[in-house]
C-alpha positions as CSV (number, residue, x, y, z in Angstrom):
1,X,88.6,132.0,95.2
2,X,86.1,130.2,97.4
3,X,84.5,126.7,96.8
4,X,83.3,125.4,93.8
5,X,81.2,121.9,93.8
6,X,80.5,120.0,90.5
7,X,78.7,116.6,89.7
8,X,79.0,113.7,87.5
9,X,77.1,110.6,87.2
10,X,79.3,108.1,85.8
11,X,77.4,104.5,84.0
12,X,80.1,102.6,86.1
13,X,80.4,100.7,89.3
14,X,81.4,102.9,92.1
15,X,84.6,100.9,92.9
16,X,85.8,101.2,89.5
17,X,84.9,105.0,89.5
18,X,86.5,105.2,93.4
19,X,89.7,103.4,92.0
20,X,90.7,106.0,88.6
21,X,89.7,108.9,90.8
22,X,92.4,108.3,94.0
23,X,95.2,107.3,91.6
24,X,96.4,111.3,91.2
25,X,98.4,110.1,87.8
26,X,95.1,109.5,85.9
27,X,94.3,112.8,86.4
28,X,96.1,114.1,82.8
29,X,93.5,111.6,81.7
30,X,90.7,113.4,81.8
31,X,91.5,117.0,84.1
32,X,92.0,119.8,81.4
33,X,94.8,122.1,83.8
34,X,96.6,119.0,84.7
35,X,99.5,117.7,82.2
36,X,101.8,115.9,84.7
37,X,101.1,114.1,88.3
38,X,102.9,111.8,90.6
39,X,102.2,109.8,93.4
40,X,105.2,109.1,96.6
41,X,103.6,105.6,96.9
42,X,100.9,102.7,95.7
43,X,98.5,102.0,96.3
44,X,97.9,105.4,97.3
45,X,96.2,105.5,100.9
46,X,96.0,108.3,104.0
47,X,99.2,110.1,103.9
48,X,99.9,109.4,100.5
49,X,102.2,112.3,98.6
50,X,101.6,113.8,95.2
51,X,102.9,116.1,92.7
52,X,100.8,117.4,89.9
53,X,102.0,120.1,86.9
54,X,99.6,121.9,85.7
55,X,98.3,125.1,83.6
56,X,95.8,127.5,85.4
57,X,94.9,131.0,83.5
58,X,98.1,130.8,81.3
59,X,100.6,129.8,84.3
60,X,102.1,126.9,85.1
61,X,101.9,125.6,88.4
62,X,102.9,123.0,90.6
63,X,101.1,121.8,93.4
64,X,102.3,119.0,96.4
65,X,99.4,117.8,98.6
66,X,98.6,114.6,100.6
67,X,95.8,112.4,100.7
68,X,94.1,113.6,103.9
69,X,91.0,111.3,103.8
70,X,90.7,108.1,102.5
71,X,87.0,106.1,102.9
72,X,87.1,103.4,100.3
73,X,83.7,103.7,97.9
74,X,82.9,106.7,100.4
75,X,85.2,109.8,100.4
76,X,88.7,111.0,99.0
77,X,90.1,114.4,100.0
78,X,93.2,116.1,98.7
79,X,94.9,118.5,100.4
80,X,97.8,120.9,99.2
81,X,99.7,124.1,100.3
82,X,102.1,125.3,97.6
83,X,101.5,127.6,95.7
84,X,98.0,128.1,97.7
85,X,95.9,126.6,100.0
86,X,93.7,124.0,97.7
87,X,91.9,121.1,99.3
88,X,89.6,118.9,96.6
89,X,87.0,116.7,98.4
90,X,85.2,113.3,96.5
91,X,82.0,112.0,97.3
92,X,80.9,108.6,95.9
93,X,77.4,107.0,96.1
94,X,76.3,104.2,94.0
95,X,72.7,104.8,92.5
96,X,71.0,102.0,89.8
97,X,74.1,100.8,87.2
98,X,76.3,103.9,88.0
99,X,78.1,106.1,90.8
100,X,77.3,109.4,91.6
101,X,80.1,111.8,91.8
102,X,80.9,115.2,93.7
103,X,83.8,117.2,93.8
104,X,83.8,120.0,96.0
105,X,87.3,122.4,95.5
106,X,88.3,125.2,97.6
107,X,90.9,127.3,97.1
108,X,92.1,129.9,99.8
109,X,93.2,133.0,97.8
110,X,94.3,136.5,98.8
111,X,94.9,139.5,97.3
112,X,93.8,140.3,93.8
113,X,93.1,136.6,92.9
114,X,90.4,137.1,96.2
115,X,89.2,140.1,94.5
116,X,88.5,138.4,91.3
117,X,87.1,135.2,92.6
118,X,83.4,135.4,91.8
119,X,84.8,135.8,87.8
120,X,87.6,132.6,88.3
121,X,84.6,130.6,90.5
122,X,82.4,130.6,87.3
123,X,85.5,129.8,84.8
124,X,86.9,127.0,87.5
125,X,83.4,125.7,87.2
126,X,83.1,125.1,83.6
127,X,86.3,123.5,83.4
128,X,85.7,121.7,86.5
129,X,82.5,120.1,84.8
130,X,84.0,119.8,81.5
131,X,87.0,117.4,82.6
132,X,84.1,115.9,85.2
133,X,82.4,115.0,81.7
134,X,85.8,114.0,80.1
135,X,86.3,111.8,82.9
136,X,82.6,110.4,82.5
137,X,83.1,109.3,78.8
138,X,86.5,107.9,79.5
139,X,85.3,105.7,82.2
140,X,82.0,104.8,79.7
141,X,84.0,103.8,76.7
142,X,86.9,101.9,78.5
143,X,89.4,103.9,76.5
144,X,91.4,104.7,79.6
């Protein structure tokens, strides 16, 4: 499918923001195609395991990755292999009151999910940015 990078500027402090973002089983919290996630160990660090369930174009999948970078306030990237290559990469900057978020995915697909991937780029975008937003107002509000 190829990489798709979305942004979020979140009216909290970046170590809060940092914090619900590298705990994987906040992630039915705000992420739309996740329902279920895991973590092997806390507090979650380099090497760290996860599971996650989740729905994607009317399947469910199940995806195990590690934590292949971990730069407190910095960087966070995710890494997984099952049932495709999919690695998520965090960036954090603090700006004013608030943090500055970017998440870049990429997903290595083959076959007729390659073939359609500039049509599941633009849909993985919008819901990318809509749980971005979801994760924005949740953070805002408190009501995590």
């Amino acid at each position: 499918m190829g990489r798709v990078v979305n942004t979020v500027r979140i009216d909290r402090p970046i170590a809060e923001v940092f914090a619900f973002v590298t705990d994987p089983t906040n992630s039915p919290k705000w992420d739309s195609v996740v329902f279920e996630a895991s973590v092997a160990e806390r507090p979650v660090r380099l090497g760290t395991a996860f599971h996650t369930k989740g729905k994607v174009l009317g399947r469910v999948i199940e995806l195990d990755g590690r934590v292949t970078e971990f730069q407190p306030y910095a960087r966070y990237t995710t890494r997984s292999d099952r049932p495709y290559p999919y690695t998520i990469t965090w960036t954090f900057q603090s700006d004013d009151s608030g943090t500055k978020v970017v998440r870049a995915g990429n997903i290595e697909t083959t076959g007729l999910l390659a073939l359609l991937s500039p049509i599941t780029r633009r849909i993985a975008w919008r819901t990318d940015q809509r749980s971005l937003e979801r994760m924005k107002a949740l953070l805002e509000t408190g009501t995590r």
